[in-house]
DOLOSE-310873 format. One line per field, with one value per residue: residue in one letter; residue number from 0; x, y, z of N, C-alpha, C, O in turn. Coordinates in nm, 2 decimals, decimal comma, m for minus. Example, Ala and Ser with C-alpha at 12.3 -4.5 7.8 and 13.67 -1.06 7.14 Angstrom:
# residues 2
aa <- [a  s]
i <- [0  1]
n.u <- [1,32  1,28]
n.v <- [m0,57  m0,22]
n.w <- [0,78  0,71]
ca.u <- [1,23  1,37]
ca.v <- [m0,45  m0,11]
ca.w <- [0,78  0,71]
c.u <- [1,32  1,29]
c.v <- [m0,33  0,00]
c.w <- [0,78  0,79]
o.u <- [1,42  1,34]
o.v <- [m0,33  0,11]
o.w <- [0,85  0,80]
This chain:
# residues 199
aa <- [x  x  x  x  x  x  x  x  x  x  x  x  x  x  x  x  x  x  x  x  x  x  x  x  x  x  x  x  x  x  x  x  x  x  x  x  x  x  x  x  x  x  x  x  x  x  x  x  x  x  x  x  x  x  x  x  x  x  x  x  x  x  x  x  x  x  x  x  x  x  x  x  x  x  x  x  x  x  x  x  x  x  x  x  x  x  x  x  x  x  x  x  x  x  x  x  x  x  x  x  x  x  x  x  x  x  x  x  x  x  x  x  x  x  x  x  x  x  x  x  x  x  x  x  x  x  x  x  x  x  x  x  x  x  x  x  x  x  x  x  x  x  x  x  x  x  x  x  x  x  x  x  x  x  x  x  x  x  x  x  x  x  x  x  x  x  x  x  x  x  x  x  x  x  x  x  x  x  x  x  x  x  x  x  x  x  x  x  x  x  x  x  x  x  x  x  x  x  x]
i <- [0  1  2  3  4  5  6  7  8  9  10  11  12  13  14  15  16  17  18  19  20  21  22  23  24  25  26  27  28  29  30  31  32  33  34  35  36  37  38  39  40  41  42  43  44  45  46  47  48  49  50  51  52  53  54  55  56  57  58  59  60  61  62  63  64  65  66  67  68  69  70  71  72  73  74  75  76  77  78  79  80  81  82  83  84  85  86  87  88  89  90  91  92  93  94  95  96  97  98  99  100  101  102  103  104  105  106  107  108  109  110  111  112  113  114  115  116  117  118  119  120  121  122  123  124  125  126  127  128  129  130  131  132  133  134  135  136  137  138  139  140  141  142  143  144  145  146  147  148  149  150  151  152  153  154  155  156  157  158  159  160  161  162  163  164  165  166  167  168  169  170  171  172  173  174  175  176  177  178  179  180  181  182  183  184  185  186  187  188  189  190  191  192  193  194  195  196  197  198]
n.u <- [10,69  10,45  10,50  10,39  10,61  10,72  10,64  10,83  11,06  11,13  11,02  10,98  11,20  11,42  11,38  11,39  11,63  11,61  11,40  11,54  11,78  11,67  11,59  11,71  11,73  11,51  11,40  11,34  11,16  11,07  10,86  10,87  10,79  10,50  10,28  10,03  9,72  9,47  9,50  9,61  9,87  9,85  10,12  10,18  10,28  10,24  10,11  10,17  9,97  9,73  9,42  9,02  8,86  8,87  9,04  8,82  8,82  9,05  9,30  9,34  9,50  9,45  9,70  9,70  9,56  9,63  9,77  9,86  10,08  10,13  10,42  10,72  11,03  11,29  11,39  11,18  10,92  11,02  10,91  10,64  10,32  10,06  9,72  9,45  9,35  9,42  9,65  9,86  10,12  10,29  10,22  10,32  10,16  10,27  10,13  10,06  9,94  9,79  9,61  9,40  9,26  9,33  9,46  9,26  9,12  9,25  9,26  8,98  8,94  9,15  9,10  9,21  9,26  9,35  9,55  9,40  9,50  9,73  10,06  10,12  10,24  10,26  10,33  10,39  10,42  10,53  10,74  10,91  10,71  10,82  11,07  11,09  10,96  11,14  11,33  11,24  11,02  10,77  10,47  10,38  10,17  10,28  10,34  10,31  10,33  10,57  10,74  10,88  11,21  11,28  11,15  11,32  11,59  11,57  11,53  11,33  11,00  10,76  10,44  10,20  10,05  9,81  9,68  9,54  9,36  9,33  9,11  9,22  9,35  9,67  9,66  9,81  9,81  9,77  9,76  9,46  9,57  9,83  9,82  9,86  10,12  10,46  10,68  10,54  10,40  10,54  10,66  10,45  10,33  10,52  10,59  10,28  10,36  10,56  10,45  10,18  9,95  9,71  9,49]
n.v <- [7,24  7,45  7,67  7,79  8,07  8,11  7,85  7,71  7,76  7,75  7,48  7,30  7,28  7,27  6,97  6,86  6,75  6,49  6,33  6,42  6,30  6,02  5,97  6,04  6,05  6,24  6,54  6,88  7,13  7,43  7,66  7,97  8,22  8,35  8,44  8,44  8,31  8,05  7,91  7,75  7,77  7,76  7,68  7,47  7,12  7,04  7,18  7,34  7,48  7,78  7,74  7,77  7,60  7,25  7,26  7,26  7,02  6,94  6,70  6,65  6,74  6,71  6,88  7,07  7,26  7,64  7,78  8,01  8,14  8,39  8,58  8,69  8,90  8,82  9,01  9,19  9,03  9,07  9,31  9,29  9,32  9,20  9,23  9,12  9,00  9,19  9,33  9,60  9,70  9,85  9,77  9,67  9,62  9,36  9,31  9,08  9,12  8,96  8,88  9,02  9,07  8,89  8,94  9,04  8,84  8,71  8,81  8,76  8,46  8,43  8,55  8,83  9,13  9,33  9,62  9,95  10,12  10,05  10,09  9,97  9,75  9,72  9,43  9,19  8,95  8,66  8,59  8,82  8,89  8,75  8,79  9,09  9,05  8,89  9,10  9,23  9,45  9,46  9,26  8,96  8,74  8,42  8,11  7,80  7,46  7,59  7,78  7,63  7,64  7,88  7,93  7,69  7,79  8,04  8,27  8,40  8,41  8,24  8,42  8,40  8,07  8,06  7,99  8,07  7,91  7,92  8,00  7,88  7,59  7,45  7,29  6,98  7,00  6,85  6,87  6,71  6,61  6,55  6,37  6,08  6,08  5,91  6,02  6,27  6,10  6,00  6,20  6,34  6,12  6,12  6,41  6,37  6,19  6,33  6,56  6,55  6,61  6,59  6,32]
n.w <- [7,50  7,73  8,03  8,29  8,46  8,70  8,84  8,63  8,65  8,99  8,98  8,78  8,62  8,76  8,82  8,62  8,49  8,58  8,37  8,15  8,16  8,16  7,97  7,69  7,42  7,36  7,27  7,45  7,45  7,64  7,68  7,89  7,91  7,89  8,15  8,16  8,28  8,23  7,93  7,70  7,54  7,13  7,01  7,15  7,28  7,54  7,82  8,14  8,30  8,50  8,57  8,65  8,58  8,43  8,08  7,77  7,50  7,49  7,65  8,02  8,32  8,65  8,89  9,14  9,37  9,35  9,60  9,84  10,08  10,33  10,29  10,41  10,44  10,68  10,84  10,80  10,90  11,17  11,25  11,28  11,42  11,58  11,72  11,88  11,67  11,45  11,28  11,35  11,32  11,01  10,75  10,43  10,10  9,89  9,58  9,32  9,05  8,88  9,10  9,23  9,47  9,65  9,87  10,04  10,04  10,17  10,42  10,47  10,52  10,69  10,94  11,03  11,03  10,82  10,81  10,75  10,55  10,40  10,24  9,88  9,63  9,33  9,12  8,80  8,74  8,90  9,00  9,02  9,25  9,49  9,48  9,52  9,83  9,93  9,91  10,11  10,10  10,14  10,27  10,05  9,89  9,88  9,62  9,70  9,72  9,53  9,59  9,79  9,86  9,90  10,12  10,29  10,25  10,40  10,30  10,26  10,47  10,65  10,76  10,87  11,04  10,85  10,50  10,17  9,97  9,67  9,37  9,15  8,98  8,93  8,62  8,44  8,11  7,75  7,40  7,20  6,93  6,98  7,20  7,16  7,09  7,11  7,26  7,41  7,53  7,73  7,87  7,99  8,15  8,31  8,45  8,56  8,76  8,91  9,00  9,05  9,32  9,34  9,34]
ca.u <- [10,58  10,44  10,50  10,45  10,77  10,76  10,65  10,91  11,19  11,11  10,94  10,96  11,32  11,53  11,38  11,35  11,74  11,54  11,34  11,59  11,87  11,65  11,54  11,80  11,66  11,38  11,45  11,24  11,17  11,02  10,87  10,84  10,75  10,39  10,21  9,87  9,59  9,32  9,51  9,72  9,95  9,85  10,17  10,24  10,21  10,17  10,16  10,12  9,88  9,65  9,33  8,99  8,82  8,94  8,99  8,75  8,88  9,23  9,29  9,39  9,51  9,49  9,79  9,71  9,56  9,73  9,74  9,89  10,11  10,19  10,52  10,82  11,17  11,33  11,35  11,04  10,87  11,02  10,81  10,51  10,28  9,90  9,66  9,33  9,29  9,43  9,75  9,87  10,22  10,33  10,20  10,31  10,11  10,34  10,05  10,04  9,83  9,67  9,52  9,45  9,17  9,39  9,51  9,12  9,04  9,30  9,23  8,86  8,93  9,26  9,01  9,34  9,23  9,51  9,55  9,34  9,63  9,86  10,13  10,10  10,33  10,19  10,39  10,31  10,53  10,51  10,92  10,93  10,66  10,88  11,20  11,02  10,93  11,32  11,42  11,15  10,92  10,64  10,45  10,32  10,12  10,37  10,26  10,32  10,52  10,65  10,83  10,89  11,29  11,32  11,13  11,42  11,70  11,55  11,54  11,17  11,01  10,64  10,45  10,11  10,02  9,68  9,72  9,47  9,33  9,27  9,01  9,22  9,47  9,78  9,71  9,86  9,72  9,76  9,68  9,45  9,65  9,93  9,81  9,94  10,27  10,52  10,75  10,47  10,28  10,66  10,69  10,27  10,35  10,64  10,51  10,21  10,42  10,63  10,39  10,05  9,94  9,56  9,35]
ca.v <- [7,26  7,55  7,60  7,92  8,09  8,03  7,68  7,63  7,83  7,69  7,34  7,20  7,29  7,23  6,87  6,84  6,69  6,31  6,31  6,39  6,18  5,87  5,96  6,14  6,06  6,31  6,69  6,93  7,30  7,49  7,78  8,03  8,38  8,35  8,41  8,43  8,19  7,97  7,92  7,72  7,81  7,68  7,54  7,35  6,96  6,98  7,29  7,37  7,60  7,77  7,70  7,74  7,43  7,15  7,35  7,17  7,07  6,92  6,65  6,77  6,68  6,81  6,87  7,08  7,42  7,73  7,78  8,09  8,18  8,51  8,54  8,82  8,88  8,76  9,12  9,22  8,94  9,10  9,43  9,26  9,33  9,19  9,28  9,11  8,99  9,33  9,38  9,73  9,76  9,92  9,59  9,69  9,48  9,34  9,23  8,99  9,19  8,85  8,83  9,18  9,09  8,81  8,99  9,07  8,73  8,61  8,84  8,69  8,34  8,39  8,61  8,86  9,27  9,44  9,77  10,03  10,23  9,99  10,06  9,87  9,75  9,61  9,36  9,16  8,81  8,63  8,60  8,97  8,95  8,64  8,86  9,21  9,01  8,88  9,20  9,36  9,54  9,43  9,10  8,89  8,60  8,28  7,98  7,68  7,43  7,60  7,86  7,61  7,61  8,00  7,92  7,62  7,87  8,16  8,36  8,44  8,34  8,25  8,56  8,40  8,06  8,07  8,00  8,08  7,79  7,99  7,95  7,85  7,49  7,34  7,16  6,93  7,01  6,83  6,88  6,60  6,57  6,49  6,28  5,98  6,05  5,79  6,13  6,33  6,04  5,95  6,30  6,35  6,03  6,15  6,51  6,35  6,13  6,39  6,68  6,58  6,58  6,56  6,25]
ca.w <- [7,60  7,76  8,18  8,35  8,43  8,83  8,81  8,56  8,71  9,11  9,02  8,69  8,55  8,83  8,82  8,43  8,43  8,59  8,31  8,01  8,18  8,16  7,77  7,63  7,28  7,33  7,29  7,48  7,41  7,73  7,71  8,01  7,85  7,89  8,25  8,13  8,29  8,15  7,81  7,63  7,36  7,03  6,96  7,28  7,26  7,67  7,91  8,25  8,35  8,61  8,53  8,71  8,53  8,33  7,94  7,67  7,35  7,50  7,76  8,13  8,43  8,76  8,92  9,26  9,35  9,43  9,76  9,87  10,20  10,35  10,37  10,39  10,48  10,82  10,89  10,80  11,03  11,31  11,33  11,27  11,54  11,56  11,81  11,90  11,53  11,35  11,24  11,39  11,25  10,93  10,68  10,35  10,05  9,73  9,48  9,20  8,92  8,81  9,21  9,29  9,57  9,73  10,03  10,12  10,05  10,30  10,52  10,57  10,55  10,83  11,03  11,04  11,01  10,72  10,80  10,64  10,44  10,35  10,09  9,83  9,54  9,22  9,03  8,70  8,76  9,05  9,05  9,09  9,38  9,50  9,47  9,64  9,97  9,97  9,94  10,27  10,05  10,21  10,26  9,97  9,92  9,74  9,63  9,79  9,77  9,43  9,69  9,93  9,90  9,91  10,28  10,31  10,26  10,49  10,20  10,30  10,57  10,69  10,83  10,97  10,92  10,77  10,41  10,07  9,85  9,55  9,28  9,03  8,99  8,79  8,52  8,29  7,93  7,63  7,30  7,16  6,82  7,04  7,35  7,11  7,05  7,21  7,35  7,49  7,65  7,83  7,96  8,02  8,28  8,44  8,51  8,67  8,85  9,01  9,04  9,06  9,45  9,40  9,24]
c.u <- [10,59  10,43  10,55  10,55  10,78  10,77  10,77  11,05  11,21  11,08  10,97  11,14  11,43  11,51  11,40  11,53  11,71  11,50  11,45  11,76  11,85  11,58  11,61  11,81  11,59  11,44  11,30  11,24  11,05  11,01  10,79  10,82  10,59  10,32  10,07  9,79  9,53  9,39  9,64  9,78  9,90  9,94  10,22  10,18  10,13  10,14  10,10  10,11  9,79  9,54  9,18  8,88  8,89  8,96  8,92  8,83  9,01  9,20  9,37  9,41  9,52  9,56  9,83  9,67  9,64  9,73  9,89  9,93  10,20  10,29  10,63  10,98  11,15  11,32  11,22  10,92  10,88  10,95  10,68  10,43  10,10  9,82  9,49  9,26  9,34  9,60  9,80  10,01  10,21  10,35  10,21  10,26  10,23  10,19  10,04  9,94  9,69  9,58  9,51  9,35  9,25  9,40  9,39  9,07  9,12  9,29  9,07  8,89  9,07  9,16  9,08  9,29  9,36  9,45  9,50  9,42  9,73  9,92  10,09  10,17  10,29  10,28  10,31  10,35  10,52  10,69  10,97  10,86  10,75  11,07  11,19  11,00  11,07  11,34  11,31  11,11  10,78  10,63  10,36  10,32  10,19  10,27  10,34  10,29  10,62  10,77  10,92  11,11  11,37  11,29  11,25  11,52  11,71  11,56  11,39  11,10  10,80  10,55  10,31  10,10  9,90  9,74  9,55  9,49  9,23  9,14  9,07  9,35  9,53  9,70  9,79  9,73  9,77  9,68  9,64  9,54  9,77  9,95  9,91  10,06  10,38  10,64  10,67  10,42  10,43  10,62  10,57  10,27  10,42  10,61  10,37  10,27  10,51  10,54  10,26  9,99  9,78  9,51  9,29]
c.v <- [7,40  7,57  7,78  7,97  8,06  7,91  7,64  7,66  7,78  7,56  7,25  7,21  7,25  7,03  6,76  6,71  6,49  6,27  6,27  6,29  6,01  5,83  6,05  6,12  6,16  6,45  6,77  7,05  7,36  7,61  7,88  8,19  8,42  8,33  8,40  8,32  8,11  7,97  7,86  7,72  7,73  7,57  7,49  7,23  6,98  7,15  7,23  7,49  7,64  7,80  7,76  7,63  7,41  7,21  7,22  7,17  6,97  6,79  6,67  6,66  6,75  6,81  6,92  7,22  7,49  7,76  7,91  8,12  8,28  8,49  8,71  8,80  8,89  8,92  9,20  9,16  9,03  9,22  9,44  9,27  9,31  9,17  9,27  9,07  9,08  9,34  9,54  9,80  9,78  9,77  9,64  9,59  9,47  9,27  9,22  9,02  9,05  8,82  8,94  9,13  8,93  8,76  8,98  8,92  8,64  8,64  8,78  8,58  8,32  8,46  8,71  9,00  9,29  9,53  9,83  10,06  10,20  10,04  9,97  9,86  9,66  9,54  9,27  9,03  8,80  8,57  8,74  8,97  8,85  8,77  8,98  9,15  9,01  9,00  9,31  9,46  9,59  9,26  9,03  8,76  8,52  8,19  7,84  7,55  7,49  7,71  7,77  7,62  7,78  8,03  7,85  7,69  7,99  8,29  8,45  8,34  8,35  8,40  8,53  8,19  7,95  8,04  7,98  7,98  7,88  7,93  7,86  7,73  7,49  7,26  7,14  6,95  6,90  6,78  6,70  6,53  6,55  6,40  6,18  5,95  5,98  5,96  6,19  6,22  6,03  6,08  6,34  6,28  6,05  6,29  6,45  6,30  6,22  6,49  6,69  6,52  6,57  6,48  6,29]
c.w <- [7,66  7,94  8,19  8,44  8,59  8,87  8,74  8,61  8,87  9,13  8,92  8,62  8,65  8,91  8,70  8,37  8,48  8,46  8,16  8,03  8,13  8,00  7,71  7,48  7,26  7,40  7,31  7,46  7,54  7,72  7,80  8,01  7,92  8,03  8,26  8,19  8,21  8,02  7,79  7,49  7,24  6,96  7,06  7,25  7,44  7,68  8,07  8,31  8,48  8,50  8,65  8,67  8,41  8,12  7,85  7,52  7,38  7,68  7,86  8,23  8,55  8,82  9,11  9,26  9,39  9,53  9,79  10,02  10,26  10,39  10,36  10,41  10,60  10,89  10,93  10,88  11,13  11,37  11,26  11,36  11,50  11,72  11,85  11,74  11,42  11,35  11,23  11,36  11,13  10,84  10,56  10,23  9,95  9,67  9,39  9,13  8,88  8,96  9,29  9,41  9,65  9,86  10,09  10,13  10,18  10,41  10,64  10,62  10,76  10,91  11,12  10,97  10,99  10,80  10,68  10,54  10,43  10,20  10,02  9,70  9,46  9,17  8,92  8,71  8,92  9,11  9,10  9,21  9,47  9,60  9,54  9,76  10,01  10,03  10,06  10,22  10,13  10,25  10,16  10,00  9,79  9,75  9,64  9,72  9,62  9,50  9,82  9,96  9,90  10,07  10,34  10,36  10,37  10,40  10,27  10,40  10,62  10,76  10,94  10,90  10,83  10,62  10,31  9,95  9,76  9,45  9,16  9,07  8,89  8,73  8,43  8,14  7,84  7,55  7,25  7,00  6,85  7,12  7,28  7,06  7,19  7,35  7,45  7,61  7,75  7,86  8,02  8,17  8,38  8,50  8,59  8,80  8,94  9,09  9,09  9,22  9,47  9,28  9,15]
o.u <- [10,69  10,36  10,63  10,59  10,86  10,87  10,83  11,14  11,33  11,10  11,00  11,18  11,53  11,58  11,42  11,54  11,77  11,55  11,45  11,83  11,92  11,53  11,54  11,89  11,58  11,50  11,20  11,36  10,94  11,10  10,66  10,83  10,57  10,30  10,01  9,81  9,57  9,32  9,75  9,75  9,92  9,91  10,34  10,07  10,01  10,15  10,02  10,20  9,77  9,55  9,23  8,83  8,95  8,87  8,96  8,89  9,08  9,12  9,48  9,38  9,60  9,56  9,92  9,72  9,72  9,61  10,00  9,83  10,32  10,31  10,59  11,04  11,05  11,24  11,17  10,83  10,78  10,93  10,62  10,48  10,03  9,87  9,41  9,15  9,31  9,66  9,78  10,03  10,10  10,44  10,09  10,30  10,29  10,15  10,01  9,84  9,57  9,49  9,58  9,41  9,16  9,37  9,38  8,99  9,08  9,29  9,05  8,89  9,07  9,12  9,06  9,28  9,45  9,33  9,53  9,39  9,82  9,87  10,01  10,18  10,29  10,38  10,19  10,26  10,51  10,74  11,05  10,92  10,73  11,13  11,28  11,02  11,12  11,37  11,32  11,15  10,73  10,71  10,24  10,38  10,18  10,17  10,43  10,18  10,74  10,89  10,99  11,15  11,50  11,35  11,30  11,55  11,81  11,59  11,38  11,13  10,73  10,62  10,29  10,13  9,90  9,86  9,46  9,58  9,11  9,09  9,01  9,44  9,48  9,66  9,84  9,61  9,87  9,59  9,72  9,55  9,85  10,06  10,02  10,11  10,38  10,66  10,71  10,41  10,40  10,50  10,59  10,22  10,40  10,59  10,37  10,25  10,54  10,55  10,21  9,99  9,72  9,50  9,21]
o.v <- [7,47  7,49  7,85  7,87  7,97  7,86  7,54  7,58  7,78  7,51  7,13  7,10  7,19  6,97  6,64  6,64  6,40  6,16  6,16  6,23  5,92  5,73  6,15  6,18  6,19  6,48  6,76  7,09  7,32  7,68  7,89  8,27  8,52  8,21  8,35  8,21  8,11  8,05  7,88  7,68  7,61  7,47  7,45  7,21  6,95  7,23  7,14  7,57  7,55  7,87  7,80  7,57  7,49  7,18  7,10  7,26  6,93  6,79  6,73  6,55  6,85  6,69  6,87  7,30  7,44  7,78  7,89  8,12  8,26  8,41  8,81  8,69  8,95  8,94  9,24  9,24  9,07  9,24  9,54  9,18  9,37  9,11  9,36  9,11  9,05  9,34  9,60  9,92  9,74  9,70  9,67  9,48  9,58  9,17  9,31  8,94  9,05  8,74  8,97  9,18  8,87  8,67  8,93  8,88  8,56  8,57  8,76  8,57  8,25  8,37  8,71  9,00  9,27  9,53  9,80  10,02  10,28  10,03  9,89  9,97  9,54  9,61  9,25  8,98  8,87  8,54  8,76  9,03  8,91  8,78  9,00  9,24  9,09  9,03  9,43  9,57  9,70  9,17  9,05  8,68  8,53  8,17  7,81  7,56  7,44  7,72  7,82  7,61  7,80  8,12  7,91  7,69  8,03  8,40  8,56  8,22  8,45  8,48  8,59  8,15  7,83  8,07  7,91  7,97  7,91  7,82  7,78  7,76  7,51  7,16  7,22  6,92  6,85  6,70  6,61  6,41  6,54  6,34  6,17  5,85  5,98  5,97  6,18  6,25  6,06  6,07  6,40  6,33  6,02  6,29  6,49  6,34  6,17  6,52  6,79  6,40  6,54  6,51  6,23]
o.w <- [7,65  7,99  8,15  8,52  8,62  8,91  8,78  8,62  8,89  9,24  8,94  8,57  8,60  8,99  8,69  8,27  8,43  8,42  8,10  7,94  8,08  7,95  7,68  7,42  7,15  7,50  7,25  7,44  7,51  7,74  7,79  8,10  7,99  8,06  8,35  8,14  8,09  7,95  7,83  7,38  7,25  6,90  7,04  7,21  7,47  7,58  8,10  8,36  8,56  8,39  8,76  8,76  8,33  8,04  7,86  7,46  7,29  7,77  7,82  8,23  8,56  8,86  9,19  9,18  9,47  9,55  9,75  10,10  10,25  10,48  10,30  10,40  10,65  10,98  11,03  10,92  11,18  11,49  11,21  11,44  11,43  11,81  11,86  11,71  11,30  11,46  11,13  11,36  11,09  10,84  10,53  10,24  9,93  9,73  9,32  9,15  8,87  8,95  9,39  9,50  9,70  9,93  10,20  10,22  10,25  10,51  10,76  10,74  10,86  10,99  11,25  10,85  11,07  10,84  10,56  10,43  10,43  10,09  10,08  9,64  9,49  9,18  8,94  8,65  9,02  9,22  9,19  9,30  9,58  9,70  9,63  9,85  10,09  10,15  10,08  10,27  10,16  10,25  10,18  10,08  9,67  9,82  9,57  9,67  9,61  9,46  9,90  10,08  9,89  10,14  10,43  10,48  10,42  10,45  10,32  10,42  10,61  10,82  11,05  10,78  10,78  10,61  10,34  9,87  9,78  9,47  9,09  9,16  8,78  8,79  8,35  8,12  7,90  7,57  7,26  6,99  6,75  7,14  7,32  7,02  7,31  7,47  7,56  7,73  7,86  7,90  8,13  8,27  8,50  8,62  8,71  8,91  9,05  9,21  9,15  9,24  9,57  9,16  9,10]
């Protein structure tokens, strides 16, 4: 199966030992190379993807959208300064290539004026922008709850909190020349069963 590399590295791998404990007949191959959107690998039986509708051709499941929340280092928190709606201290951005208009979009919805002339620090992985906040680059937007135990630890820490329900959700994919297989459908079940928070 195919499972983009934060999901798999924050959500789905460090739970994955439930699954092959209680079927240790069934060998899995995960692979987490691939950050791409809207697409699933050809040879994946499952994946999990973001999506912004259901893909045709393959059966899906919805799993939960992305939901984004500003967050930074404990340091960096502290000379945050907002002022009547505007943010007047030195707000550097980290931004996630695949969501370059993010920040603006969270800025409407929180109703929270960025600063004009913010730095700004592209990254291509959302473990690198994950890993730049840690380290008090700036403030980036995570996603929620697949960050939630880097908030746990104090690794990173809330910064406002408004949070962005993106356009695009998790799904479960799989392929229809697989749905029927007795392996996939067991692990198809238990991925919803752990992960899937919306009907």
């Amino acid at each position: 199966m195919s499972v983009q590399p934060f999901f798999a590295s924050e959500y789905f791998v460090p739970r994955l030992q439930e699954f092959t404990a209680a079927h240790p007949e069934i060998d899995i191959k995960v692979g987490t190379s691939d950050e791409t959107p809207e697409t699933h690998p050809a040879d994946a039986d499952l994946s999990i993807r973001l999506f912004r509708a259901p893909p045709s051709g393959m059966q899906s499941h919805l799993l939960f959208p992305l939901t984004l929340a500003p967050a930074g280092s404990p340091d960096f928190k502290k000379g945050v300064l907002v002022r009547e709606g505007r943010i007047v201290s030195d707000f550097p951005l980290i931004i996630h290539e695949t969501y370059p208009t993010a920040w603006k979009q969270w800025s409407r919805s929180a109703g929270i004026e960025l600063p004009a002339n913010s730095k700004v620090t592209r990254l291509d992985s959302m473990i690198a922008v994950v890993r730049a906040c840690e380290r008090g680059l700036g403030a980036a937007l995570v996603p929620v709850p697949l960050a939630d135990l880097w908030f746990k630890y104090g690794s990173i820490v809330r910064l406002f909190r408004q949070q962005l329900v993106a356009d695009v959700s998790y799904y479960l994919v799989v392929r229809d020349d697989r749905a029927d297989d007795p392996a996939v459908c067991l692990l198809r079940d238990w991925i919803l069963e752990k992960f899937r928070t919306t009907d």
